[in-house]
C-alpha positions in Angstrom: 191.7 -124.9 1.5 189.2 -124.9 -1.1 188.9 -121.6 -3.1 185.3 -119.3 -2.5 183.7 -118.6 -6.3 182.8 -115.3 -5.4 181.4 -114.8 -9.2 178.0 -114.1 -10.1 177.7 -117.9 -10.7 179.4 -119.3 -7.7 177.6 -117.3 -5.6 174.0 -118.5 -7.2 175.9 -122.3 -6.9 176.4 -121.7 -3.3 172.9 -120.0 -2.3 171.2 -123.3 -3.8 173.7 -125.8 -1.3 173.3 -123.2 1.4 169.3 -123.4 1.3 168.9 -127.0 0.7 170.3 -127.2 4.2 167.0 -126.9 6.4 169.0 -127.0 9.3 171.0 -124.0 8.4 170.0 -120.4 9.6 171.0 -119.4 6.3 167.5 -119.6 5.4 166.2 -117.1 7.4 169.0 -114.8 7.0 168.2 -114.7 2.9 164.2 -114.4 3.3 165.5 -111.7 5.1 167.8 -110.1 2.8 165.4 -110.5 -0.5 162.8 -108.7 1.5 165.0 -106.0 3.0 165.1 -102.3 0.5 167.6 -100.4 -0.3 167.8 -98.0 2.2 167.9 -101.3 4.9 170.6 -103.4 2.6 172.5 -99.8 2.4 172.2 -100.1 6.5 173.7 -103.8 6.2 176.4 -103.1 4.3 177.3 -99.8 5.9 177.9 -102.3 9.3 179.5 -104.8 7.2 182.0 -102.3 6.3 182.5 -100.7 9.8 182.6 -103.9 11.4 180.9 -105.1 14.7 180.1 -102.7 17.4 181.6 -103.7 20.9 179.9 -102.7 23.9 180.6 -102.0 27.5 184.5 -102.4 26.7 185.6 -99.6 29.2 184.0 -99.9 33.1 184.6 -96.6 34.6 186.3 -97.4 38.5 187.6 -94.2 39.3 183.8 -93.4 39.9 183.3 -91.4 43.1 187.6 -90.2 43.3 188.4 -87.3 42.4 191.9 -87.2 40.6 193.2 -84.0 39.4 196.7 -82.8 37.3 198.0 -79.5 38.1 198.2 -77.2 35.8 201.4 -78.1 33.7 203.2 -75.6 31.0 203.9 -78.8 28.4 207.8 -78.3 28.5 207.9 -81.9 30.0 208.8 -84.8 27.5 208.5 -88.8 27.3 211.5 -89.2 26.1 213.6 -86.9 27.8 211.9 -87.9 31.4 214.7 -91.3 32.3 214.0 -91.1 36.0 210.0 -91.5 35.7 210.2 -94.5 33.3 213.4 -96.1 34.2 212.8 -99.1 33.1 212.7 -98.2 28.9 211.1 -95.6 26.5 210.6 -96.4 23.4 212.6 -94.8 20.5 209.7 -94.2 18.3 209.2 -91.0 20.7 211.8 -90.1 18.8 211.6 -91.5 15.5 208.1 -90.8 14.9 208.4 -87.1 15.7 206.9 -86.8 18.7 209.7 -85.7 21.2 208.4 -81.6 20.9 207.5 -79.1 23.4 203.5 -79.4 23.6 201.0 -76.7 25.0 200.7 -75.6 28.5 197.3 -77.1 30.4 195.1 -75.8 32.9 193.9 -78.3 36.2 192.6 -80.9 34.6 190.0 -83.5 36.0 190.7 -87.3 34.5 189.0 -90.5 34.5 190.6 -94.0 35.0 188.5 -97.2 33.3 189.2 -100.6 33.5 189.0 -102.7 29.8 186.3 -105.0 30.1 185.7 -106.2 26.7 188.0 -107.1 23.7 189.0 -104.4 21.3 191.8 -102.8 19.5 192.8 -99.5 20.7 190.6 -97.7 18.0 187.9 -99.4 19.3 188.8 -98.4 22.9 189.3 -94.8 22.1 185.7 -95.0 20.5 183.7 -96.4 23.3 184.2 -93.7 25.2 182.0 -90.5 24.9 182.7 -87.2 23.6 185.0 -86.7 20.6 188.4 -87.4 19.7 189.7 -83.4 20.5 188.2 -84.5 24.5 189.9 -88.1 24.7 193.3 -86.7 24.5 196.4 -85.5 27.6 199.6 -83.9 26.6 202.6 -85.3 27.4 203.4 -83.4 30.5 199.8 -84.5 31.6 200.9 -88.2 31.3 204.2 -87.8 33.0 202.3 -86.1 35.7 199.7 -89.0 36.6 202.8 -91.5 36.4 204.4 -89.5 38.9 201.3 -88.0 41.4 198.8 -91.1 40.6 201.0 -94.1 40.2 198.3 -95.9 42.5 196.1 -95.9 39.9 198.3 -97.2 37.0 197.7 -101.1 36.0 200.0 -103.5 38.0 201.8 -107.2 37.4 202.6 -105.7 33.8 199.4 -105.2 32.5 199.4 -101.6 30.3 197.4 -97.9 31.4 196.6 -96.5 28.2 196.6 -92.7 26.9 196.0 -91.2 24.2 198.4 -88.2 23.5 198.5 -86.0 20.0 201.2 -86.1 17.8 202.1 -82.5 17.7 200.2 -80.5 20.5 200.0 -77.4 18.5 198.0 -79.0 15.6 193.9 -79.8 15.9 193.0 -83.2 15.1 190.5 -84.2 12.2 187.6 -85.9 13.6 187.1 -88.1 10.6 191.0 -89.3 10.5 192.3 -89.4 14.3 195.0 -91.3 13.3 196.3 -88.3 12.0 197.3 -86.7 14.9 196.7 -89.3 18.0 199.0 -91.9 19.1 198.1 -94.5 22.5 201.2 -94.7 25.1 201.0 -97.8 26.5 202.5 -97.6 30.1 203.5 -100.5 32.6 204.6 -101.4 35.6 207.4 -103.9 35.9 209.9 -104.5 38.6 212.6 -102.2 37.3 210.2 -99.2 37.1 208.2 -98.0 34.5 207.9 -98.9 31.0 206.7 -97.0 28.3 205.3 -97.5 24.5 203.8 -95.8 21.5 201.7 -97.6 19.5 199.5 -96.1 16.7 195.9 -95.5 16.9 195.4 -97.8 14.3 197.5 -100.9 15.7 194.8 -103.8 14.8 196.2 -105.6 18.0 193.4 -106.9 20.4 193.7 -106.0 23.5 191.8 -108.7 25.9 189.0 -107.3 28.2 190.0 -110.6 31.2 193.7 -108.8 31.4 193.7 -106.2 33.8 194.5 -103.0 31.2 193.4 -99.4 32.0 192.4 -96.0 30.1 193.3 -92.3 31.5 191.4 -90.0 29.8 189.9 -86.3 30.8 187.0 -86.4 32.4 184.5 -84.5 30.7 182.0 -81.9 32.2 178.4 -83.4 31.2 175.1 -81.2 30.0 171.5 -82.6 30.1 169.7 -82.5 26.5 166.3 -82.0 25.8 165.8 -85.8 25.4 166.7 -86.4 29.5 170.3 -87.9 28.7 173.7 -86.9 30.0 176.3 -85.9 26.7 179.3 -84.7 27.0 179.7 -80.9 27.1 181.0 -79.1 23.9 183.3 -76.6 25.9 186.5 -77.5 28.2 187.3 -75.3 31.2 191.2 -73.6 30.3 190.8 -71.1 33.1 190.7 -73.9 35.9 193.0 -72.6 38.7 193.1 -69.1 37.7 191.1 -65.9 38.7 189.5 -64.1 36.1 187.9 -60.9 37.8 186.1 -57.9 35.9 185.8 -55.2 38.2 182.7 -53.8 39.4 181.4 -51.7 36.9 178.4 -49.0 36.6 177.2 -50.2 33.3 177.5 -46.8 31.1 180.3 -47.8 28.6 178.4 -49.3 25.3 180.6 -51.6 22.7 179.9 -49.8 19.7 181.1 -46.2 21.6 184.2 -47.9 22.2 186.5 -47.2 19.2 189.5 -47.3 21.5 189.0 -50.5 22.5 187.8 -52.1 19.3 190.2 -50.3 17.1 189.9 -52.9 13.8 185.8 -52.8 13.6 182.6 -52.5 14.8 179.6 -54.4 13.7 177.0 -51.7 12.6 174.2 -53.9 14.5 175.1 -52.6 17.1 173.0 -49.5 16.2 170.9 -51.4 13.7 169.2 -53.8 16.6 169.1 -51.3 18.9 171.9 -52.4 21.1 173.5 -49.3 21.8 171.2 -48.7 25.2 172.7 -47.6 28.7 172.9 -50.7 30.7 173.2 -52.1 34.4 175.6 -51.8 36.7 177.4 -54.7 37.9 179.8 -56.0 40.8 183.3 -57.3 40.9 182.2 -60.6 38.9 184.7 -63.8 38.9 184.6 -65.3 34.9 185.8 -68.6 33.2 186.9 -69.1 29.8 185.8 -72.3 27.9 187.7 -73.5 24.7 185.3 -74.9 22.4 186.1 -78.9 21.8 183.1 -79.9 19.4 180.9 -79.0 16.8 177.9 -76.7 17.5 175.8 -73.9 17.3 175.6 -70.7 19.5 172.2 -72.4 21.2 174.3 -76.1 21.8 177.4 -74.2 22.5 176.1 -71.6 25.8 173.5 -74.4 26.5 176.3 -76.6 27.9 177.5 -74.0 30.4 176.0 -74.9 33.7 173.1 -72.6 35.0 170.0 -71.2 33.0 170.1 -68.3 31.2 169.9 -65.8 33.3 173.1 -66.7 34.9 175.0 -67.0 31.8 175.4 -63.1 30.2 178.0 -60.5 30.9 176.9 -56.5 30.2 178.2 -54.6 27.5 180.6 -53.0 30.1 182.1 -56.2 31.3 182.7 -57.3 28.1 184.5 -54.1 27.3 186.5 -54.5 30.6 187.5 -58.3 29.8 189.0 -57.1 27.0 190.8 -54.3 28.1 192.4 -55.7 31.5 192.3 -59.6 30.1 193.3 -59.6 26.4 195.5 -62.4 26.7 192.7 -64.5 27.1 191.5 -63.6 24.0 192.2 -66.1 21.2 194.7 -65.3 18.8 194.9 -66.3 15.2 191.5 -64.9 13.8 189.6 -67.1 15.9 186.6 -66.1 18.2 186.0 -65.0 22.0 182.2 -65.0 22.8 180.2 -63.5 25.0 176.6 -63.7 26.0 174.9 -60.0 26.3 171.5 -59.1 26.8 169.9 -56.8 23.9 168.5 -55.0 26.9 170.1 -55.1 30.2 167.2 -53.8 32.1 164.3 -57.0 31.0 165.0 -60.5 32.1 165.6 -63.4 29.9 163.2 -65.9 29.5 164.4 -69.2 29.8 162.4 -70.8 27.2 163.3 -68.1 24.4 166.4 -66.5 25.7 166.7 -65.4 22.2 164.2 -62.8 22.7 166.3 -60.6 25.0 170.3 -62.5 24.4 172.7 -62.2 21.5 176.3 -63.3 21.2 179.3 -60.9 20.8 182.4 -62.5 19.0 185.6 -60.5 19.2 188.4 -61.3 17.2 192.4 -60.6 17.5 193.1 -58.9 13.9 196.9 -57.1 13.0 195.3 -53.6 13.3 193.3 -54.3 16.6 190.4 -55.7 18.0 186.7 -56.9 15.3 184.1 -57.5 17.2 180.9 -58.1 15.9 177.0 -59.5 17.0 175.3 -62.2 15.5 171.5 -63.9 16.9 171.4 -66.1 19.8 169.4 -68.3 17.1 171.5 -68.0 14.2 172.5 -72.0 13.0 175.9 -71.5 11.9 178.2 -74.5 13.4 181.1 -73.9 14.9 183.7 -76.6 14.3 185.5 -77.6 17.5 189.0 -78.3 15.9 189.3 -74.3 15.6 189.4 -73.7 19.4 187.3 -70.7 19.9 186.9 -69.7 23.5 183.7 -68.6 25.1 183.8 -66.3 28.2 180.6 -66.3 31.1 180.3 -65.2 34.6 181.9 -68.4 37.1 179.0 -70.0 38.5 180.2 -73.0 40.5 183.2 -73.7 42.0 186.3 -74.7 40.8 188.3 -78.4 41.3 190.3 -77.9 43.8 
């Protein structure tokens, strides 16, 4: 094979051959290039670098099914489970570290697709929306389709795919997935199942005319501005659970509440004229959402079903939810928020709830319970890889 002279030279010497070729669509490729700028060859080469982007390589076919996993307490291993894939496991379950108790899950909703289109399992993982901290089932979660949705695993030995975290109790880094992801490969044969773990970066092609599947969580959806469907920053944790605040008659105020918030209270309380007698309320169901992607307080309680109106707890509730619920508070110096009204008594208008909504985060501290207000409007991001939770009134109902 003859050797490419990618020097200065060489490359000059091969333009000229390329371009005396009027037949070659080399031609209109360079006029092209020589009249591209910067910021358009920066675009080029960025695309060079990343590659060709596949499309349609998932089609979704559990469309109009509902399949549901129970709510699991992550105790249940790969490795360990013989009798569900009886017919091998693979040892890197064990050798790549991955063979340790995970987190407990709440009913979760999933998603089966069919692989249409060539790609390697990077590329899979990719083409499907929302973020790499929504894409992801613990191991229990697996083992639990295998064993209540075995209909809807790949036959004839072609692979279901998942995408499972190395260590459960770890976030994973949006920019290196690799990091903490791995895909188990799982198929059908005719002594039982058979399981794999390949990494997320395995270049292997996997071929889009086999008959190769993806279980992933099905994500709650939001409608932007802009008329299109994205997938929601927050994930349900309180799914089969109820979460009721008692019916209340509105006196109790946050920042008269030293009991309760024992660690600190944000002065703004005071300062913006918060600290105003509010409604009373009745027994009220709530849900609490972990926050899975990056946002603001606007994207964040914008992605909760229902308008805004529907969305705030009083000053009371919030009080109660953390006196009668705490252990749905996260731990760890992370944040719990809550949508309150600056005045309990005016409405919210749903094109500047701003006006009349701020958010309350309370956080678990050693000496007892910080909580503190910020503006509805305020453009701080909130990474998703932390976890905080957000807490709002249950609007709709439940999976069942």
């Amino acid at each position: 094979m003859k050797k490419q002279d990618n020097t200065g030279l060489g490359l000059i010497k091969t333009t000229i051959e390329r371009v005396q070729n009027d037949k070659s669509l080399f031609n209109s490729a360079l006029n092209k290039l020589v009249n591209s700028s910067e910021e358009e060859l920066g675009d080029f080469l960025k695309r060079k670098i990343a590659g060709t982007v596949k499309g349609n390589i998932l089609r979704l076919i559990s469309g109009g099914h509902v399949l549901t996993l129970k709510a699991l307490n992550g105790q249940c291993l790969i490795y360990n489970s013989k009798k569900i894939f009886n017919s091998f496991i693979d040892s890197n379950f064990v050798n790549w570290n991955l063979n340790k108790t995970g987190v407990a899950t709440p009913k979760t909703p999933v998603q089966v697709h069919k692989i249409v289109g060539d790609g390697t399992i990077m590329e899979i993982f990719s083409s499907m929306p929302g973020n790499w901290n929504q894409k992801w089932l613990s191991q229990n979660q697996v083992i639990d389709f295998c064993e209540t949705l075995s209909d809807w695993l790949s036959q004839d030995h072609y692979s279901t795919l998942f995408l499972i975290k190395k260590d459960e109790n770890k976030p994973i880094d949006e920019a290196k997935p690799q990091n903490n992801l791995v895909a188990v490969d799982v198929d059908v044969s005719s002594g039982g199942l058979h399981v794999d773990v390949r990494h997320l970066t395995n270049g292997s092609s996997w071929q889009g005319e086999s008959r190769h599947r993806v279980v992933s969580p099905k994500l709650l959806t939001f409608l932007a501005d802009n008329g299109e469907l994205k997938p929601s920053i927050l994930r349900l944790i309180s799914n089969g659970q109820t979460l009721t605040l008692k019916a209340l008659d509105g006196q109790r105020l946050i920042y008269n509440s030293k009991k309760t918030f024992k660690s600190y209270i944000d002065q703004n309380f005071v300062d913006w004229d918060l600290n105003k007698t509010g409604v009373a309320t009745p027994e009220t169901l709530v849900q609490v959402h972990e926050i899975v992607d990056n946002g603001t307080f606007i994207d964040i309680f914008s992605s909760i079903p229902g308008n805004w109106n529907q969305k705030w707890l009083s000053q009371n509730q919030v009080i109660d939810f953390c006196e009668t619920l705490p252990d749905w508070l996260i731990q760890n110096r992370h944040a719990t928020m809550f949508l309150v009204k600056k005045d309990e008594n005016k409405s919210v208008d749903e094109d500047n709830p701003q006006e009349n909504l701020v958010v309350v985060n309370v956080d678990v501290l050693s000496d007892g319970l910080y909580v503190r207000v910020s503006c509805l409007e305020h453009n701080l991001v909130w990474l998703g890889e932390y976890r905080n939770c957000v807490v709002s009134p249950q609007l709709i109902p439940l999976v069942s």
